[in-house]
NUMI-131135 format. One line per field, with one value per residue: residue in three letters; residue number from 0; x, y, z of N, C-alpha, C, O in turn. Coordinates in Angstrom, 3 decimals. Example, Ala and Ser with C-alpha at 12.3 -4.5 7.8 and 13.67 -1.06 7.14 Angstrom:
% NUMI-131135
code	(ala,ser)
pos	(0,1)
n_u	(13.190,12.850)
n_v	(-5.690,-2.250)
n_w	(7.800,7.080)
ca_u	(12.300,13.670)
ca_v	(-4.500,-1.060)
ca_w	(7.800,7.140)
c_u	(13.200,12.900)
c_v	(-3.300,0.030)
c_w	(7.800,7.870)
o_u	(14.236,13.409)
o_v	(-3.319,1.138)
o_w	(8.465,8.039)
This chain:
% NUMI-131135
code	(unk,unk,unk,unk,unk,unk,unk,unk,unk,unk,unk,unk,unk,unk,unk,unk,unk,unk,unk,unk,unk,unk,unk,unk,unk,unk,unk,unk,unk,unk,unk,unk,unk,unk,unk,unk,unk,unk,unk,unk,unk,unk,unk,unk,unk,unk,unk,unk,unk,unk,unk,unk,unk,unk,unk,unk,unk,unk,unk,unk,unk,unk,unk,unk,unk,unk,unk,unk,unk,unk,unk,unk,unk,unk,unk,unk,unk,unk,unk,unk,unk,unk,unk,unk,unk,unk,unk,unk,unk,unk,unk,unk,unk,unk,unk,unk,unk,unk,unk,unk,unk,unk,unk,unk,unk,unk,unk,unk,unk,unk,unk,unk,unk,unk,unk,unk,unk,unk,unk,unk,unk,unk,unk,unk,unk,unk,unk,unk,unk,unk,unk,unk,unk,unk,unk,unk,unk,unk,unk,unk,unk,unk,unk,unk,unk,unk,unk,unk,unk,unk,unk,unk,unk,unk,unk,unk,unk,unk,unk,unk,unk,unk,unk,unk,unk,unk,unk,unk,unk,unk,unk,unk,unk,unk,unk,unk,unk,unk,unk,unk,unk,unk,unk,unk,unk,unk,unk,unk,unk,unk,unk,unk,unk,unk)
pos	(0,1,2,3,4,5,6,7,8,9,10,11,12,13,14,15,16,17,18,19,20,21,22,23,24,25,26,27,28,29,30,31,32,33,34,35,36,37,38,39,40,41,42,43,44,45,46,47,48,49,50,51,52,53,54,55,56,57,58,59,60,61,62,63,64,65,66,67,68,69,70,71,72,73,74,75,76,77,78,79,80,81,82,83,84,85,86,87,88,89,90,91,92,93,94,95,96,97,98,99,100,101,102,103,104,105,106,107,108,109,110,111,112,113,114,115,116,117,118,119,120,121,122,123,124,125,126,127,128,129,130,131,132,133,134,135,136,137,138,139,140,141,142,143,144,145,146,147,148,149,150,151,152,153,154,155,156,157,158,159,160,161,162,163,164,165,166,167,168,169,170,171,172,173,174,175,176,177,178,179,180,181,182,183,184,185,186,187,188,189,190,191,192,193)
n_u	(16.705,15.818,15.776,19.286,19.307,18.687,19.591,22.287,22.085,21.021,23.456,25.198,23.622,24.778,27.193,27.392,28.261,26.642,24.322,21.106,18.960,15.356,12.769,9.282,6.398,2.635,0.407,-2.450,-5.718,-5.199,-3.163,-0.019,0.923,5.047,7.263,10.340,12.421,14.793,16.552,17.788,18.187,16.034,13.546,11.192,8.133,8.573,9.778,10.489,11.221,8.735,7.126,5.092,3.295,2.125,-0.653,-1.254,1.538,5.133,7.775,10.634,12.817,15.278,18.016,20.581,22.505,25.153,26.041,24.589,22.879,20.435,17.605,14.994,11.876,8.401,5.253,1.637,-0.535,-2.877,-6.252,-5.444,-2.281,0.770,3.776,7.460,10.013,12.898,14.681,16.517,19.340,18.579,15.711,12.442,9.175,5.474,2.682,-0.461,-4.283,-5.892,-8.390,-8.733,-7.048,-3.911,-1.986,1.461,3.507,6.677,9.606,12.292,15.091,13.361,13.244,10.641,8.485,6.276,5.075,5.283,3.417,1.030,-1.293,-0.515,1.050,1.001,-1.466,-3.247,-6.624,-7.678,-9.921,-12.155,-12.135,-13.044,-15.448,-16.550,-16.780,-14.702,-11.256,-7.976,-7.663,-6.636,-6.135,-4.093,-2.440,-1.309,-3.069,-3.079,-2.864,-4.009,-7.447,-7.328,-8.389,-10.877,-13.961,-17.304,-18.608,-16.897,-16.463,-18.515,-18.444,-16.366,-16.832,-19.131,-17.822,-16.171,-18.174,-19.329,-16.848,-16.899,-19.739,-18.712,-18.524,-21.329,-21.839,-20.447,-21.991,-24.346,-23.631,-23.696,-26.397,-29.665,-30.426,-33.772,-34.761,-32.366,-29.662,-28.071,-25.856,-24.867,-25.062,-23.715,-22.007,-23.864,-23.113,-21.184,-22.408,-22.741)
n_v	(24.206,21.495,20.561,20.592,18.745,16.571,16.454,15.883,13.257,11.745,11.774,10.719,8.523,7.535,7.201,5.260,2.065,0.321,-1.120,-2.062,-4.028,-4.113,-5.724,-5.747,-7.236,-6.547,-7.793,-7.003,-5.275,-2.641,0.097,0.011,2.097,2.089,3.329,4.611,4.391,7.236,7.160,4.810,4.000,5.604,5.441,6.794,8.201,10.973,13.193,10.329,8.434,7.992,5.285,4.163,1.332,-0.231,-1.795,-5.432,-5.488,-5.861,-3.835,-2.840,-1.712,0.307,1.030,2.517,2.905,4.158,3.172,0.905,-2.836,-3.569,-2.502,0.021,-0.377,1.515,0.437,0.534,-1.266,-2.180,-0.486,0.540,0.176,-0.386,-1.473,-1.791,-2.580,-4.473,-5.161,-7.594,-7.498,-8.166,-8.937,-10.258,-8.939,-9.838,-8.421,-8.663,-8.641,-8.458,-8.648,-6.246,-4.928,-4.740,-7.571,-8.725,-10.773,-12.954,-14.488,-14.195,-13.591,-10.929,-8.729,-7.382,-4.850,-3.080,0.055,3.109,5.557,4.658,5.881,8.411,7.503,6.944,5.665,3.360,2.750,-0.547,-2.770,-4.499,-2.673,-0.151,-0.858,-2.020,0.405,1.194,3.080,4.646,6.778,9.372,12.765,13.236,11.835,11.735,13.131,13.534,10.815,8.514,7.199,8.308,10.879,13.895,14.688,14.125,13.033,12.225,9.881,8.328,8.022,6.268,3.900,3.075,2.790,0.347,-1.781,-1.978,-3.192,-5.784,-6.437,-7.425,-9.768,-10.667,-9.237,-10.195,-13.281,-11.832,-11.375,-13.502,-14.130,-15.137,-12.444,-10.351,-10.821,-10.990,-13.725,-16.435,-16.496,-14.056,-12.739,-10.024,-7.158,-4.567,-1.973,-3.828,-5.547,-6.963)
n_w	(7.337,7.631,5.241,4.524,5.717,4.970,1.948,2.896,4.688,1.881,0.039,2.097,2.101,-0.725,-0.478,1.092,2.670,2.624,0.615,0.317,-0.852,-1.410,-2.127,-2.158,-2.860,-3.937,-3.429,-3.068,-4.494,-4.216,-4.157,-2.620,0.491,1.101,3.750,3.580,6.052,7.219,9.291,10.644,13.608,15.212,13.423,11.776,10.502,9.928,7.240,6.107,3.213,1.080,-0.714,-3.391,-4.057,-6.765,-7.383,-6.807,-8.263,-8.201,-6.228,-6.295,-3.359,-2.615,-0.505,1.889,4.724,6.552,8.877,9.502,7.812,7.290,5.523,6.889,7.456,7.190,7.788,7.662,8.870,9.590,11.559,13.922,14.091,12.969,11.630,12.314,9.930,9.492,7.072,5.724,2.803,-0.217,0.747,1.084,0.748,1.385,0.558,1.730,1.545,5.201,7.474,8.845,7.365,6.384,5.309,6.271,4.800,5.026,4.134,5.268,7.508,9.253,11.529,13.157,14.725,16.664,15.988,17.390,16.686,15.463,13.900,12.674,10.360,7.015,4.845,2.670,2.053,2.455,0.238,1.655,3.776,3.316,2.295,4.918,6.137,7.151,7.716,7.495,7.840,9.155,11.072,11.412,9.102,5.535,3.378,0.878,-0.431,-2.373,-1.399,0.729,2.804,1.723,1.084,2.364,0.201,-1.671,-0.689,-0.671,-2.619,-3.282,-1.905,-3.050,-5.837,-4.738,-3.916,-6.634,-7.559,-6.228,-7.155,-9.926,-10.319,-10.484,-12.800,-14.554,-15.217,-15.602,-18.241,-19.765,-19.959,-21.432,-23.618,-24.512,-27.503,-28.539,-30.121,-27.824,-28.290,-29.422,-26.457,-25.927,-24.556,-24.801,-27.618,-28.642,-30.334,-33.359)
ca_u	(17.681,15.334,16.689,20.368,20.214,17.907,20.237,23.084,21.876,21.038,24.852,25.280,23.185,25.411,28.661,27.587,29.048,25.871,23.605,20.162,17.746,14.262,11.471,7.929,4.867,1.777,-0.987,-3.763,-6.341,-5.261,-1.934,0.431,2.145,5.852,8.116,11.621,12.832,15.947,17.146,17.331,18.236,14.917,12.263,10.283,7.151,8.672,11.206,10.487,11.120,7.254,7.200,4.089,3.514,1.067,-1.477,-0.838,2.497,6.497,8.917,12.411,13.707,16.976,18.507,21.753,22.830,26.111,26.390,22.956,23.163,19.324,16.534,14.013,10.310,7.188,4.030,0.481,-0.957,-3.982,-6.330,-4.660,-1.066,1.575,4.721,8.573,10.414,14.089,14.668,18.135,19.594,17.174,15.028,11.320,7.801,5.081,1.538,-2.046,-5.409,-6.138,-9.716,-9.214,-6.063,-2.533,-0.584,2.677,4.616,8.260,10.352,13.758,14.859,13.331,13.371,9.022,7.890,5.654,5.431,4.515,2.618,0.104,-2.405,0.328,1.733,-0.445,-2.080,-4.466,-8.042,-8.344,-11.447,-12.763,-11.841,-14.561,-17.214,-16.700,-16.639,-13.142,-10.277,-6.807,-7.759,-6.801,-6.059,-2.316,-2.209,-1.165,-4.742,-3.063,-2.762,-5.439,-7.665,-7.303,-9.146,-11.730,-15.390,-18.203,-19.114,-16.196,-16.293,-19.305,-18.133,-15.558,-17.757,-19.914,-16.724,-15.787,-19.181,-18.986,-15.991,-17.266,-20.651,-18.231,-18.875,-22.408,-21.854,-19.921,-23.151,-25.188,-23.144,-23.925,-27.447,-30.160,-31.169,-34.353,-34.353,-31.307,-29.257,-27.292,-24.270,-24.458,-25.289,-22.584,-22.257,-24.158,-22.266,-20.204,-22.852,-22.393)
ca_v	(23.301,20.024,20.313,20.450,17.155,15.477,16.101,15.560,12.148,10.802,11.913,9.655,7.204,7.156,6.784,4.080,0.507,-1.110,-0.848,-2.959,-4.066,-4.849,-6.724,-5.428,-7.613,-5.982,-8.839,-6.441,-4.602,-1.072,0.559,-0.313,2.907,1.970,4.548,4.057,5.610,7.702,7.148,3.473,3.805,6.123,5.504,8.089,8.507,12.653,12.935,9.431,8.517,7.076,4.167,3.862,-0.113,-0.073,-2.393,-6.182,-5.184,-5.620,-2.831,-2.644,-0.367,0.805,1.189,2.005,3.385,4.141,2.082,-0.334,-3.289,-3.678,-1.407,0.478,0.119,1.728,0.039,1.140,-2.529,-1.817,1.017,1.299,-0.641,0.126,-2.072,-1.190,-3.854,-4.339,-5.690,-7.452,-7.510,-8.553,-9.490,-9.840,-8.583,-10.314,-7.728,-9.187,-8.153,-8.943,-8.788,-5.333,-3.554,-5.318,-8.957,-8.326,-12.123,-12.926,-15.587,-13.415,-13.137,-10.105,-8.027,-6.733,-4.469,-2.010,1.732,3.559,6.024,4.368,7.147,9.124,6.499,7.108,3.939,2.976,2.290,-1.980,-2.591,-4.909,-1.832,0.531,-2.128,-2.191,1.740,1.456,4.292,4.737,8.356,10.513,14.386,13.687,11.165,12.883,13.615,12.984,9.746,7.634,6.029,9.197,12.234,13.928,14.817,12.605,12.730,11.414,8.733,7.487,7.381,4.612,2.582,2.865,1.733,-1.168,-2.444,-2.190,-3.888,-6.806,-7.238,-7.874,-11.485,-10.706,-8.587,-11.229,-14.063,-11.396,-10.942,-14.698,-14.479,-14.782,-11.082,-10.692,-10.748,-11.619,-15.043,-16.484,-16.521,-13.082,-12.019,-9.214,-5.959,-3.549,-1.249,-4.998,-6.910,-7.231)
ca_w	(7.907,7.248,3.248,4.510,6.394,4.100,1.447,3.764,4.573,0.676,0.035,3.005,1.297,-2.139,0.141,2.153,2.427,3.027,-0.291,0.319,-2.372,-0.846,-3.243,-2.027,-3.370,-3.379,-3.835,-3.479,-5.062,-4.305,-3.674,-0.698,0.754,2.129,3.929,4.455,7.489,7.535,10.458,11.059,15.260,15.517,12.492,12.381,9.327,9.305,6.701,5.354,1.436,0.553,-1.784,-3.221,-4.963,-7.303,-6.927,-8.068,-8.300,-7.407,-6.519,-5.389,-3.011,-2.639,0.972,2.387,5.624,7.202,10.304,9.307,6.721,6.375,5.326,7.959,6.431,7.720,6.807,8.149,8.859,10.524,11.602,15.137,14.225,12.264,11.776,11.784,9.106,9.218,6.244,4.824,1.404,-1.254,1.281,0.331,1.665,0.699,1.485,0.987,2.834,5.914,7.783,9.076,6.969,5.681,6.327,5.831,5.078,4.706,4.620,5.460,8.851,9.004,12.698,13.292,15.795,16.534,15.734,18.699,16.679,14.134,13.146,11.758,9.275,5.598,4.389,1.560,2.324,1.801,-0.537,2.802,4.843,2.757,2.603,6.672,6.481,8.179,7.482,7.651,7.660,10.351,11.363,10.907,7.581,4.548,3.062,-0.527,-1.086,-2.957,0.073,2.237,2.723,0.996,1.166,2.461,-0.855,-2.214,0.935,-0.619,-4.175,-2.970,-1.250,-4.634,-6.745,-3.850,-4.109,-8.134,-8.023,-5.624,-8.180,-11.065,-10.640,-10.562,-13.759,-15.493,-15.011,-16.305,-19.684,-20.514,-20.032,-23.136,-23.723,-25.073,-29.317,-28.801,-29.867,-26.592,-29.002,-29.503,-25.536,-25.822,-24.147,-25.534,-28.223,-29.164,-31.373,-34.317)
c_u	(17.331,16.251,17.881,20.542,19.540,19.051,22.158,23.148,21.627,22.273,25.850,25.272,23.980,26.640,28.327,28.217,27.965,24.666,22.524,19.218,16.638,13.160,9.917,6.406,3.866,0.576,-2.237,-4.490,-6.163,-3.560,-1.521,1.588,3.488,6.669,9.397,11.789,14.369,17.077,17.055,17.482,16.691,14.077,11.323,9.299,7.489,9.518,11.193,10.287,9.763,7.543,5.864,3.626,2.288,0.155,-1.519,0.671,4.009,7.291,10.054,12.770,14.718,17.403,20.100,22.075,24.390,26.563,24.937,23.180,21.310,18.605,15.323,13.099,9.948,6.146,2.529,-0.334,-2.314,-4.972,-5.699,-2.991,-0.753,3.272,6.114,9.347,11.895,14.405,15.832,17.846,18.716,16.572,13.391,10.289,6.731,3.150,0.038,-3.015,-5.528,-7.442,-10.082,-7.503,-4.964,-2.385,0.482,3.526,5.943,8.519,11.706,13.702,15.297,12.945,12.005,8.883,7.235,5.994,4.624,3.035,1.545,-0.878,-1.147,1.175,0.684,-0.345,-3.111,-5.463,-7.833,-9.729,-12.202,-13.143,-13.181,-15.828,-17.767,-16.982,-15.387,-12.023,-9.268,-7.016,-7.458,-6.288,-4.217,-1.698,-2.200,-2.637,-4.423,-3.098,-4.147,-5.965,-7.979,-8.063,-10.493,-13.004,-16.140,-18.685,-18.313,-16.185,-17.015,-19.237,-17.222,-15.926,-18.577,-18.816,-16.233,-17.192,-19.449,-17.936,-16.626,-18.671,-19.717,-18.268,-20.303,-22.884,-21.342,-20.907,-24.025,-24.855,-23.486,-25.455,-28.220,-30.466,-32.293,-34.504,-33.371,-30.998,-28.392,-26.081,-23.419,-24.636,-23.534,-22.808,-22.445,-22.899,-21.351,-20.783,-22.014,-23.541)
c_v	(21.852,19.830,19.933,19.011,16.210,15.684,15.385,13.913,11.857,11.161,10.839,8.341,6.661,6.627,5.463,2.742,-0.238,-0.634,-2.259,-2.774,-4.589,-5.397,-6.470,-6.221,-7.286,-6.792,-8.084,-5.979,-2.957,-1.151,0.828,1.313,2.384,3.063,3.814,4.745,6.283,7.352,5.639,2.812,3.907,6.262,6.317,8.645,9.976,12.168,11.221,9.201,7.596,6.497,3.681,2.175,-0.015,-1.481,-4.505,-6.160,-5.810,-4.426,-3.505,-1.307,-0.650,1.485,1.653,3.253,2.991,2.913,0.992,-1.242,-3.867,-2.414,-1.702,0.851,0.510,1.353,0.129,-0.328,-2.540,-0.316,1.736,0.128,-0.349,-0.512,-1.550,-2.501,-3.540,-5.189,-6.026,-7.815,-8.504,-9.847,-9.489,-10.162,-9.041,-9.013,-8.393,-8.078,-8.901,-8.566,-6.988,-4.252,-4.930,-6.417,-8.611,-9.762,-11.964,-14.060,-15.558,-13.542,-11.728,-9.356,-7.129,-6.265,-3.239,-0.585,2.413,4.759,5.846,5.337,8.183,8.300,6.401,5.532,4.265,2.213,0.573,-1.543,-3.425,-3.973,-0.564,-0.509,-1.999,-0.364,2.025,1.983,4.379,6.121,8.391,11.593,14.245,12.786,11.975,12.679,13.017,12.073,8.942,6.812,6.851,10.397,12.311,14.121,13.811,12.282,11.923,9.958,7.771,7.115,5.795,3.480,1.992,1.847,0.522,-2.072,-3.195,-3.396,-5.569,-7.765,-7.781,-9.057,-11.538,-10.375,-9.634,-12.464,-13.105,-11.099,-12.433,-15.072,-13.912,-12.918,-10.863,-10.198,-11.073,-13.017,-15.188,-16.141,-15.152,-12.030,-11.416,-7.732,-5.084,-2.773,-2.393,-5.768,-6.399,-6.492)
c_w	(7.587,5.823,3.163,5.109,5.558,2.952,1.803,3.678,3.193,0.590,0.597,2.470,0.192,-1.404,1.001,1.958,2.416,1.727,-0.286,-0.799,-1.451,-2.130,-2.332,-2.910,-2.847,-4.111,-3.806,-4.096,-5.085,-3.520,-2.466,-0.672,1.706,2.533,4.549,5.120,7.083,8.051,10.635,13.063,15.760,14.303,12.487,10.706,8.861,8.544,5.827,3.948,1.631,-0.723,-2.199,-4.282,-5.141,-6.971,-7.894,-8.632,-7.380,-7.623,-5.759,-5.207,-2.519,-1.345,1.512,3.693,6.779,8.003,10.132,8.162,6.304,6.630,6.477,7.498,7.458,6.911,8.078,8.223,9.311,11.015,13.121,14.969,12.505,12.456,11.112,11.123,9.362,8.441,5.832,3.517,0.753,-0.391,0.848,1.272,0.666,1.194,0.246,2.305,3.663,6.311,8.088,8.811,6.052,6.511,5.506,6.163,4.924,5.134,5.140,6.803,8.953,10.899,12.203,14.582,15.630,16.363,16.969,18.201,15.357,13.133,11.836,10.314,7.945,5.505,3.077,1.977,1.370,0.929,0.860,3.733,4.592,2.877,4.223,7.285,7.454,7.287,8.046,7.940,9.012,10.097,10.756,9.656,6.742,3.726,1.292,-1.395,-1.550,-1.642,0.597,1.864,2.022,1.402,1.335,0.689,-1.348,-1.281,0.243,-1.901,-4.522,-2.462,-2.622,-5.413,-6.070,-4.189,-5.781,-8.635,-7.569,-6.529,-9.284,-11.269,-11.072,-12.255,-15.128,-16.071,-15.897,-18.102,-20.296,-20.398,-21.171,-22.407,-24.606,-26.695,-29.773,-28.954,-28.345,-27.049,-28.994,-28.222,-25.445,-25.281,-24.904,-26.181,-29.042,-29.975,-32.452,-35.461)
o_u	(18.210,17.181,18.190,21.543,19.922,19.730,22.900,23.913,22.726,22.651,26.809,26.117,23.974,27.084,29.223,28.693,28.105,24.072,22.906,18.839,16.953,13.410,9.596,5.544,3.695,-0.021,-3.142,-3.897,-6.814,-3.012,-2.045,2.551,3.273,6.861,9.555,11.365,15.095,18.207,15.888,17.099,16.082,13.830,10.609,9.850,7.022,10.074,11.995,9.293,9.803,8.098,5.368,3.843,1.422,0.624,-1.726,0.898,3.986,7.541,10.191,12.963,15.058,17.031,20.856,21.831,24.610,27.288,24.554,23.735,21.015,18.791,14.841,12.976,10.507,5.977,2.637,-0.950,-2.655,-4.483,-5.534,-2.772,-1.406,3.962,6.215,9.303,12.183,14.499,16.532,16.794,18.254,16.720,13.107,10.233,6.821,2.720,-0.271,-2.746,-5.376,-7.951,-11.139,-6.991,-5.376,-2.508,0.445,4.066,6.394,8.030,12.302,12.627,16.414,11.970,12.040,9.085,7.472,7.118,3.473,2.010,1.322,-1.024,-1.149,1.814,-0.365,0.419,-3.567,-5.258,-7.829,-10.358,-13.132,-14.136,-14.006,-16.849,-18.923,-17.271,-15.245,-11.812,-9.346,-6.006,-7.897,-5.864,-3.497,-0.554,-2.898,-3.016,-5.196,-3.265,-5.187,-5.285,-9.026,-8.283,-11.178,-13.172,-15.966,-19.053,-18.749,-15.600,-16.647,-19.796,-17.276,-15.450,-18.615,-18.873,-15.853,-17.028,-19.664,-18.026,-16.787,-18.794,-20.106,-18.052,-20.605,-23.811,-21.780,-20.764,-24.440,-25.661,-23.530,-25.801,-27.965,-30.622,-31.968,-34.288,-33.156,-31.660,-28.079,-25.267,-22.227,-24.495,-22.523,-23.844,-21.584,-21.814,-20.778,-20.134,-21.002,-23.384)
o_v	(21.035,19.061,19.163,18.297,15.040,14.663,14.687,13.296,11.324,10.648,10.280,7.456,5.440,5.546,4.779,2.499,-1.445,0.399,-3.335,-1.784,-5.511,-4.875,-7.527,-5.544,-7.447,-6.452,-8.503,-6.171,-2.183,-1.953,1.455,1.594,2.222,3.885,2.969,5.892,5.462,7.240,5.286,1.768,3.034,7.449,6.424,9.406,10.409,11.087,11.077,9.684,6.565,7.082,2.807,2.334,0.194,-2.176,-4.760,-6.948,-6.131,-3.958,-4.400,-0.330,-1.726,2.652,0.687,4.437,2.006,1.963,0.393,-0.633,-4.435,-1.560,-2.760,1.999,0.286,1.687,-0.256,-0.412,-3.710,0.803,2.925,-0.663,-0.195,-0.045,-1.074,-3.518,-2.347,-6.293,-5.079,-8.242,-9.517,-11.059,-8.513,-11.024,-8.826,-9.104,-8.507,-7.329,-10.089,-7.971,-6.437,-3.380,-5.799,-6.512,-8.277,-10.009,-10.843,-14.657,-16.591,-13.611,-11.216,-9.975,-6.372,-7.005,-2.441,-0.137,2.149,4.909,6.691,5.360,8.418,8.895,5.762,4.641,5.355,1.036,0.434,-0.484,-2.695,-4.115,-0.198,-0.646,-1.912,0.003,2.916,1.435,4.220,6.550,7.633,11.725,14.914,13.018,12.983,11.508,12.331,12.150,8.926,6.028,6.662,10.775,11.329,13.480,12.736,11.184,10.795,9.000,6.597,6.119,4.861,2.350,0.843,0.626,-0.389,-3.131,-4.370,-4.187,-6.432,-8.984,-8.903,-9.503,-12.346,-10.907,-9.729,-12.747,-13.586,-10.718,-12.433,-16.214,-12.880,-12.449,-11.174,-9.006,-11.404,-13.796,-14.156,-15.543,-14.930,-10.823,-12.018,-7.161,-4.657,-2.790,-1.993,-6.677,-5.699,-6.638)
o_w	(7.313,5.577,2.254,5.046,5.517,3.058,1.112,2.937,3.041,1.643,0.065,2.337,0.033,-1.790,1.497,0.849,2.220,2.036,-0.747,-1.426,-0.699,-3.217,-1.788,-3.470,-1.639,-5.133,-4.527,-5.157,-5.787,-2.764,-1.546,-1.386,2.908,1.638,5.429,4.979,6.523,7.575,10.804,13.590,16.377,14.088,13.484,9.911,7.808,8.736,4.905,3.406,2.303,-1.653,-1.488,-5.483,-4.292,-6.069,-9.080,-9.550,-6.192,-8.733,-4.924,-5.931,-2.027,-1.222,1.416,3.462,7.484,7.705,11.137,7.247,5.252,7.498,6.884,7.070,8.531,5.738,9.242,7.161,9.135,10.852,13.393,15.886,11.473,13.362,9.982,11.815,9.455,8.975,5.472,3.039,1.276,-0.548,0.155,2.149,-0.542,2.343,-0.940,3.244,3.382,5.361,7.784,9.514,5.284,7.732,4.321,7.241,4.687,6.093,5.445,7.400,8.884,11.326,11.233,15.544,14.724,16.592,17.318,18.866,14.490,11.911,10.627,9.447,8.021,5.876,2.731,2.274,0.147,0.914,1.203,4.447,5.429,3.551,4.638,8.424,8.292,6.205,9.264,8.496,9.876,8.949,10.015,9.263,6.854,3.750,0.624,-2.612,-0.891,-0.980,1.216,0.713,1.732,2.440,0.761,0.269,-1.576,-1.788,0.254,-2.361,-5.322,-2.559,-3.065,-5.564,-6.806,-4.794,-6.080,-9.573,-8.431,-6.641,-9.607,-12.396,-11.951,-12.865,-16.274,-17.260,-16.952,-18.951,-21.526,-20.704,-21.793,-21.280,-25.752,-26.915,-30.939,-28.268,-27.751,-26.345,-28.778,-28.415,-25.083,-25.622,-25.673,-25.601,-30.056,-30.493,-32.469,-36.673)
């Protein structure tokens, strides 16, 4: 019965009068999950189309609902908060890091309020958020998305690659230093002399 109203509703969606464009910037380092809601009275993360914005990135999504003239995001902002967006026509979201998950800017007048149930809303592990050992993860997040799930092992492979990423300044300093036999001219990463 879910299949019949989900296709039901996009059907909905093609007929509607109200066709929204949203603009998503994703200033970060790792991929922002958004979910549009369905339902724009009752929002609800079941049943939601996932939008996943690559990292560094803009998308546009595509909105339209019967009786609604803007789009109903879900975005996972936090590890206990989770914000509902009502978004109008090519309205635009601006997402960076914040200290402990997502800021979500705008200059639209855009209608923000909470999601009553945050845990359940998927997210992408910040690179701040691993360093801090802090997780979007929980029992009811979809386990699939990059960020989520997984073996301690893997847990600790991401902390490894966050850390990796964070020396790269360190790594960069070290590519201009003499090496010994070497000229300075030619301090190049191994495999690149000449």
């Amino acid at each position: 019965m879910g299949g019949v109203q989900s296709t039901a509703q996009d059907v909905l969606v093609a007929l509607s009068p109200w066709s929204t464009q949203i603009y998503v910037k994703n200033c970060t380092a790792t991929p922002v999950a958004v979910l549009l809601a369905r339902d724009p009275k009752q929002p609800s993360h079941v049943d939601a189309a996932v939008y996943e914005v690559p990292a560094n990135e803009t998308c546009v999504i595509s909105s339209g609902y019967l009786h609604e003239p803007r789009a109903t995001l879900l975005i996972r902002t936090g590890i206990e908060e989770a914000k509902i967006f009502r978004v109008p026509n090519f309205g635009r979201l601006l997402i960076s890091v914040s200290q402990h998950g997502l800021k979500v800017e705008t200059t639209d007048h855009v209608e923000i309020s909470d999601y009553a149930e945050p845990h359940v809303v998927p997210g992408h592990d910040t690179i701040p958020m691993v360093l801090r050992r802090e997780s979007f993860e929980s029992k009811e997040s979809d386990p699939r998305l990059l960020g989520q799930g997984g073996a301690p092992e893997q847990k600790e492979e991401k902390l490894a690659q966050a850390q990796e990423l964070t020396g790269a300044e360190a790594e960069d300093h070290s590519l201009h230093e003499r090496r010994p036999g070497k000229s300075p001219r030619l301090a190049a990463p191994d495999g690149l002399e000449q």
